[in-house]
N, C-alpha and C positions, 0 to 999 in steps of 0.2 A: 367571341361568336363569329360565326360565317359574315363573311361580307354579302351585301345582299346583290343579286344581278338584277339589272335594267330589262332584262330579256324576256321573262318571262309576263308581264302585263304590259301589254301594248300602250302607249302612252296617249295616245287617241281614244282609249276605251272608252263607250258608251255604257258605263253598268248600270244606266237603269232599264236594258234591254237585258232580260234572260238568257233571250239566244247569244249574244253576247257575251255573256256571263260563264254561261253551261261549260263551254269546252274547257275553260282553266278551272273551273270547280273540276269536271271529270279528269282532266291533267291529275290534278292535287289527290285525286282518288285514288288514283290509279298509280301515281309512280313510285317503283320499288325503291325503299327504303333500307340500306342496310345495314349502316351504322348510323352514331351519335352526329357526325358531319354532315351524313344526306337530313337529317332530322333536324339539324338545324337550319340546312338552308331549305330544304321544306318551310319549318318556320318562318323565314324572312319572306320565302316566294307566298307563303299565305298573309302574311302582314299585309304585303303589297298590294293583293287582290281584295282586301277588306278595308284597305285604306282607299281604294278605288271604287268602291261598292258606297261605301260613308260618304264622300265626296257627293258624289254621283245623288246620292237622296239628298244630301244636305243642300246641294243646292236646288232643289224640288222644294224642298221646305221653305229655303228663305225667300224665292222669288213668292210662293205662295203667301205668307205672313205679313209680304212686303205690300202685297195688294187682294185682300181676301176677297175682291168684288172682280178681278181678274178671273175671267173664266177658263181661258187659256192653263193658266198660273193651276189654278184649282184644280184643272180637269187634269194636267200634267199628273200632280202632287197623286191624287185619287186612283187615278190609274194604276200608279208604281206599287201604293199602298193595296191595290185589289186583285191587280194580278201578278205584279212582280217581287212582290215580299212575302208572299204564300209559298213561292217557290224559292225564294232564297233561305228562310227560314229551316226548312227539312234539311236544305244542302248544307247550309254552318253546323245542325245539329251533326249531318254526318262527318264532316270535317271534324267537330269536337270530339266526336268518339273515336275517329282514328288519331287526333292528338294524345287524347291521350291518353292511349293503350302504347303509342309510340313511345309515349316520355318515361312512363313506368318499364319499357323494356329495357331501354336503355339509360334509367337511371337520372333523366333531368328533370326531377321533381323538387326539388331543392335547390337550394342557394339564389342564383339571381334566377333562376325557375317557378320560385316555389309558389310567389303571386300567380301568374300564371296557369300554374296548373291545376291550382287550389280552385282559382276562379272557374275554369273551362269543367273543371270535374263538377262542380256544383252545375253549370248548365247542364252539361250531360244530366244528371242528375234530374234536372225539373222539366226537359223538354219532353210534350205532349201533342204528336201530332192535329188529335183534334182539338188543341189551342190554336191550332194556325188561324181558323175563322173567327174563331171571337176573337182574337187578338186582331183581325184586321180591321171587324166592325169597330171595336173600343178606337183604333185611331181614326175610322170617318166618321164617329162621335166626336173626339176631339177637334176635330176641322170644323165638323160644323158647330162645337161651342166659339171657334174660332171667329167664326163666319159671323157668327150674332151678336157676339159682344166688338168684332172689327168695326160692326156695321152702326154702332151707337153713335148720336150726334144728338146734340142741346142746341135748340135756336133759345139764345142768351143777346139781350140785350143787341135785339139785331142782328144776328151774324151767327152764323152754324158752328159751332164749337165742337171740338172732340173730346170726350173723357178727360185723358191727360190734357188738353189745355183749358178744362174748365177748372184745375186745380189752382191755379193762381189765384182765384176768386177767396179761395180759404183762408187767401194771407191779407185780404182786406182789412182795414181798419176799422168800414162801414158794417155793423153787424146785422141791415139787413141785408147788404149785399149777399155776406156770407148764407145767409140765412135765403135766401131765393136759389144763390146757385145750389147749392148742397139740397135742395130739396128737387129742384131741375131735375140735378142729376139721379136722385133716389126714386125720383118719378117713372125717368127714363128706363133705367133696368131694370122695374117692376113690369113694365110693357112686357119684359121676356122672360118675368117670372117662370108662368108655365113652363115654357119652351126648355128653358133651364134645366128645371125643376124634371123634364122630363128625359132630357138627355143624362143626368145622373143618378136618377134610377135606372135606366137600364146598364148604365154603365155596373151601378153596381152588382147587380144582377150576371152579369156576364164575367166581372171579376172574381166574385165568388165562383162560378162555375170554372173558369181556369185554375184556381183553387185546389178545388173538388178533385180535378181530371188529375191534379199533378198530386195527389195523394195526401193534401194539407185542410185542417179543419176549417181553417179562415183563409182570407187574402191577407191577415199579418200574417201569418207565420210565412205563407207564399212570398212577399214580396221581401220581409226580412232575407230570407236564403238570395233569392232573383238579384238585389240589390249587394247580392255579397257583406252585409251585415254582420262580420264572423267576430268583433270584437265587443259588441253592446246587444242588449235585447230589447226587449217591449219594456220589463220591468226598471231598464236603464232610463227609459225615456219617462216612466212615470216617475221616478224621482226626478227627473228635469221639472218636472211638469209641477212637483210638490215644494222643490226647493224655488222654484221663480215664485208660488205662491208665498213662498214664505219670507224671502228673501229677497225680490226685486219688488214684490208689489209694497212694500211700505215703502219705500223709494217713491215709487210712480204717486204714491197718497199726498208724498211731500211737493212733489210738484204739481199735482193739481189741485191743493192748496194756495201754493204760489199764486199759482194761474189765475182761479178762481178770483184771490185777492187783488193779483196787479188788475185784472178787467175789472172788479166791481161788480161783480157777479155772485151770486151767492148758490148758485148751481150751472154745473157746464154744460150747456148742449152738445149736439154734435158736430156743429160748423163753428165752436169755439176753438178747437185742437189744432188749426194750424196759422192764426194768429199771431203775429208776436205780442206776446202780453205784456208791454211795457210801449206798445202805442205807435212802434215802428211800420211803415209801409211795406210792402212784398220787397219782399229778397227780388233783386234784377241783376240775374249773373249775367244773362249772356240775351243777344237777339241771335237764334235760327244757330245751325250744326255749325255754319264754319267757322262761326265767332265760340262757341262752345271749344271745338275743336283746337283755334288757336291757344285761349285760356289755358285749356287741359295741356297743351303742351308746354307753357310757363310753369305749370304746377310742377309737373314730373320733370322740367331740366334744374329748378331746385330742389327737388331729392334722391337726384339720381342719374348721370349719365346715360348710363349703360339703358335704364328702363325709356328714360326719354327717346335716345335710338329708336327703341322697340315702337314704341308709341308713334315717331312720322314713319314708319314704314306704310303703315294704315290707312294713310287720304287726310283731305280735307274738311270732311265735312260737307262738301257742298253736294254730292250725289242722294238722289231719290228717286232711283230705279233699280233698287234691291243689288241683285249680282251680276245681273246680265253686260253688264258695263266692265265686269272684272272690277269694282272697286269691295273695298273692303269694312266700310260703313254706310249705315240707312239710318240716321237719326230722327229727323223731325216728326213731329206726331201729323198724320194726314188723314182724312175720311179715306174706313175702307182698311188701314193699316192695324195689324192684328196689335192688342194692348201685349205691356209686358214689355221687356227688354233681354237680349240673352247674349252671347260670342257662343257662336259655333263654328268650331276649329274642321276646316277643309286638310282633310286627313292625307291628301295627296300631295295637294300643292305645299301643304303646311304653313297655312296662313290662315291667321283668326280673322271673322269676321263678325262685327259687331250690330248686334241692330237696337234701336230702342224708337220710345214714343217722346223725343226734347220739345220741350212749352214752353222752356225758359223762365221753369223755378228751379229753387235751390235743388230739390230732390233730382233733378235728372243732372245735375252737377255729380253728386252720389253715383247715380248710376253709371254714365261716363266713365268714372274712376273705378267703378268695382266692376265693369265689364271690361273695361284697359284692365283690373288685376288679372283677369280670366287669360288673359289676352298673354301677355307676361309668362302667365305661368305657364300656357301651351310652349311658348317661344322659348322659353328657359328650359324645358324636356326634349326638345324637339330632334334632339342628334338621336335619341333612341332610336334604336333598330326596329324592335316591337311595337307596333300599332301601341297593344298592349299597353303600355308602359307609355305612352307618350299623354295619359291622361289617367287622373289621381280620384281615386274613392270622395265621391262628393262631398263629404266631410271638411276635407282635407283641401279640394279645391275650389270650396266657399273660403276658406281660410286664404286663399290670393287674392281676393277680390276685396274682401273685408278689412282684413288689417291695411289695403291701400287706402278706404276710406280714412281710417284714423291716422295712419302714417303723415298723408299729405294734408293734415289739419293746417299744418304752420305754416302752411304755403297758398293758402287760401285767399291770399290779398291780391291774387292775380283776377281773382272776379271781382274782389270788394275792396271800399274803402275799410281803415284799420275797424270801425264800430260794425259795419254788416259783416267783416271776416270773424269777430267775436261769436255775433249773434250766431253765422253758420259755426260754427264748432261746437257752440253752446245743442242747437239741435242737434250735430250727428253725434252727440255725448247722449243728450235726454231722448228725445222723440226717432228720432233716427237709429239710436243705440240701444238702448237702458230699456224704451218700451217696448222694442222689437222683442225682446224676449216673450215678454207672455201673448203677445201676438202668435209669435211659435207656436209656443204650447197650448194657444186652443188652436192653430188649426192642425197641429199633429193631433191631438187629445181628439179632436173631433175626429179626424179619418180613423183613429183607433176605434171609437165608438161604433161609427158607420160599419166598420168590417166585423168588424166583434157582434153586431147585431143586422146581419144582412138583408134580413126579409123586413125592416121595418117601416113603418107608412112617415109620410110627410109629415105630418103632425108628429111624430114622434121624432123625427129627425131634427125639426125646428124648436120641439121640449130641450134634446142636447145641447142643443147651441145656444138657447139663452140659457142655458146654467152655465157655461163655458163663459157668454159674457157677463154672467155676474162672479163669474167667479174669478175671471181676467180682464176685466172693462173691455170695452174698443180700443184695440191695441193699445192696451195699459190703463187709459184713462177709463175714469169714472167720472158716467155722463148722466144724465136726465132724459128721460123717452116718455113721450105721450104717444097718445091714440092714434096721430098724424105723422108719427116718426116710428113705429114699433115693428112695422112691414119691412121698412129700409135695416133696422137692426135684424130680424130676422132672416136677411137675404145677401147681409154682407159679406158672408164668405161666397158668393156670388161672383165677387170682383177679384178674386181671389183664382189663376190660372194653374197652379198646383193639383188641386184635387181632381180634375177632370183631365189636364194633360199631363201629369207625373207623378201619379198618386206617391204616398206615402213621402215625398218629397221635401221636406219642410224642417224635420227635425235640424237637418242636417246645418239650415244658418244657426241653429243654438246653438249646435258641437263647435262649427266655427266662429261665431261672433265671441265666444270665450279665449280660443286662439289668438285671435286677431286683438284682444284686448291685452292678453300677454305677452303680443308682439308690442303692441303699445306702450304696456309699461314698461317694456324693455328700451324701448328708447328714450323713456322719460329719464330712468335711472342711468343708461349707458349709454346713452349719446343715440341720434338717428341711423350712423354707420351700422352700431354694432344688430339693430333691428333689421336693417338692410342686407348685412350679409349671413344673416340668418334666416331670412328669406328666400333669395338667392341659393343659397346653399340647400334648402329643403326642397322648392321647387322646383330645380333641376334633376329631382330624381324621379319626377310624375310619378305615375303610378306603379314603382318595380319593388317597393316594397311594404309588406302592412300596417295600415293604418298608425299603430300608436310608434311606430319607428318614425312615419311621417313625422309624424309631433315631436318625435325626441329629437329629427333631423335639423328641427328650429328651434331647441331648446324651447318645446312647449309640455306642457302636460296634459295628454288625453285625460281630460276629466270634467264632467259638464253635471255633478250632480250638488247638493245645494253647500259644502263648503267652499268647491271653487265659484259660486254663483256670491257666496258671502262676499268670495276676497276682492272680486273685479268690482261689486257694487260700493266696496268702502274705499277703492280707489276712483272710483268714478265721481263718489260726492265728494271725495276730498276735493280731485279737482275743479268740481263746481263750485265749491265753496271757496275757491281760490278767485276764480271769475268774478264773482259775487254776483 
């Protein structure tokens, strides 16, 4: 391919101004093309302007997320999203038509083109002018679900507590602890029921109409195409959906058995699940980001050079002032700071940046490590030429993130003594692992429902979801709900950021938590190296070529329907039963 020049996007560019924007979009329109060389550094020079354009919002996005009570931050974010991505949107649809009638005259549809073209052709394909508006409303819906769940706080036992740092309370021993906080907080998001409640009907409302305009009977089938889905379907996802029924949840029976039996309980509530059921106190990996941060980098210099590198490029830990600072992590959980965790790769500089909510339980130990996989695997693509290509079908890059959780099991003694390193591995096998699947699958099951049935009322909406959790407990577990606890189970996908900011979003940790478990038993069986350079090896190809090539590039098998759900579940209790 063409080498790309530095010349043509000024490196000072502001692209979250238009007028700034305009004259290299009309450049790009306009310049004569006459063979396969000007077309491909065309290519490069449009990468470049898209890598500058992503930039340019992303860091809109993360200062916003990093302080949702920031009005500045906010009004910034709103703005981009009301008048300057009404206008950029038309301009990429027309850059994608002129790609690619360009790539079919001259023949680069194929080979290392063929992702590419395939993708861009399917935009062309669904873009609908008068989507531009409702597509802007549906994102200052999601700001402002942002804005309300950022803004939640628990006065707990004296002192104003955030969401994530009232999760520690779960891992109490004292079970009325558990039992005050876990109701605190089911209190507290009931306050924004409505609010909620109303922000995702109209969402769905307007998503169906995007739908409609792009010539599709649902928003599945809309977001299947939009999401580049060309390898699996809806009906793929229903046998997801039928073999975790059949096949992980006697699993999850057997351990809430257990459970049941080591408490002495003879039915689970819902502030029984994060306990350790053998009498242990909370898990205490880390105090605040930059003890977090040192940890995590003992983890990954024991399984990995190369990825350890990767990891101090990133900071300390010690910053909580979003990006403005140029640092490259925001971890602590603060009043105001939007829930959730994500790495959003700055398309320009090419540098991940990580955010999340750390309380200093085990789980945001997890997160760390599967936002550093994110992390990695930008960093590992990152020579590509193509925007394009320097980031992989969501599938495929849940699968970087995922298998680092199980990879760095054995190294986990860097937060814990050897009995708390067991204990965490024992969760991110069971609770962490093994349950997450039918977690998936209601809430994929459930956005299927919701689009398949668009016009329906609340009461009908809340019918699907308690079949969903009796058909998959709370996230796996099979609990006990009275009259006191019945609102909180009908609102828990409430706390749930998918449905509202990335609809349709979700399948995608099934497809990769099966990856990432056959990364795992690849290094059970062949030693850590050979998982590692298998990894390695897939990653660095981001996104240049299709999905199930991905997988084969890691020696894994695209297949998430209930025989491979069999084979990982009878490796997984094997080796629980190893632990004992």
């Amino acid at each position: 391919m063409t080498t790309a020049t530095d010349a043509f996007v000024p490196a000072d560019l502001d692209a979250t101004r238009w007028e700034n924007v305009e004259p290299l979009w009309r450049a790009l329109m306009d310049r004569p093309i006459d063979s396969a060389g000007d077309f491909e550094a065309w290519l490069l020079d449009r990468s470049e302007l898209d890598a500058a354009c992503s930039e340019s919002v992303a860091r809109l996005y993360i200062n916003m997320t990093c302080d949702t009570a920031d009005e500045a931050a906010a009004g910034a974010y709103r703005r981009y999203i009301e008048d300057v991505a009404p206008k950029m949107k038309p301009a990429a649809f027309e850059l994608d038509k002129r790609q690619a009638a360009l790539a079919e005259r001259f023949g680069l549809t194929g080979g290392r083109y063929e992702v590419l073209h395939r993708d861009t052709k399917t935009d062309v394909d669904l873009f609908r002018e008068e989507n531009v508006p409702l597509e802007t409303r549906l994102e200052n819906l999601s700001q402002d679900h942002q804005t309300i769940t950022g803004a939640m706080t628990v006065e707990f036992d004296g002192e104003t507590k955030t969401m994530p740092q009232m999760a520690v309370y779960q891992e109490s021993t004292d079970r009325g602890v558990r039992e005050r906080a876990w109701r605190a907080c089911a209190e507290r998001r009931l306050q924004d029921r409505d609010a909620i409640d109303g922000i995702f009907d109209e969402m769905v409302e307007l998503r169906h109409k995007v739908a409609r305009n792009a010539g599709f009977d649902s928003f599945t089938g809309y977001m299947f195409a939009a999401k580049h889905r060309f390898d699996y379907s809806p009906e793929t996802c229903f046998a997801f959906h039928e073999g975790v029924e059949k096949e992980i949840m006697p699993l999850c029976a057997r351990l809430d058995a257990e459970r049941r039996d080591a408490l002495g309980l003879d039915e689970l509530r819902p502030w029984d699940l994060g306990v350790d059921p053998d009498g242990a106190g909370p898990l205490e990996p880390f105090r605040g980001g930059v003890e977090l941060v040192a940890k995590t980098r003992a983890v990954f210099d024991a399984l990995d050079g190369e990825l350890a590198g990767m990891f101090r490029t990133l900071g300390d830990g010690a910053n909580d002032k979003g990006i403005a600072a140029g640092e490259l992590l925001d971890l602590d959980s603060r009043p105001g700071k939007a829930p959730g965790g994500y790495q959003y790769m700055l398309d320009r500089s090419r540098k991940p940046f990580i955010f999340m909510n750390a309380a200093g339980v085990h789980r945001d130990v997890e997160t760390m490590i599967h936002e550093a996989g994110h992390a990695f695997h930008s960093l590992l693509c990152n020579d590509k030429p193509l925007l394009h290509y320097r980031s992989a079908p969501l599938e495929f890059a849940e699968v970087a993130s995922m298998s680092m959780e199980l990879l760095t099991m054995p190294h986990l003694g860097a937060f814990y003594d050897d009995a708390d390193a067991r204990r965490a591995r024992k969760m991110q096998l069971t609770d962490h692992g093994v349950r997450l699947l039918p977690w998936i699958a209601t809430i994929d099951a459930f956005q299927h429902w919701v689009y398949e049935n668009p016009t329906h009322s609340r009461d009908q909406r809340t019918a699907a979801w308690r079949d969903l959790i009796e058909r998959f407990g709370l996230r796996g577990c099979r609990v006990a709900w009275d009259d006191t606890t019945t609102d909180a189970r009908d609102t828990a996908w409430h706390a749930q950021p998918h449905p509202f900011s990335v609809p349709f979003y979700y399948i995608e940790y099934g497809i990769a938590q099966l990856g990432a478990y056959q990364l795992w038993i690849k290094s059970l069986d062949e030693g850590p190296g050979a998982a590692i350079a298998a990894y390695k090896k897939a990653m660095s190809l981001g996104g240049s070529r299709p999905l199930p090539e991905l997988f084969a590039a890691a020696d894994l098998e695209f297949d998430f329907g209930p025989s491979m759900l069999a084979r990982i579940r009878d490796r997984v209790e094997g080796e629980l039963d190893k632990m004992g």
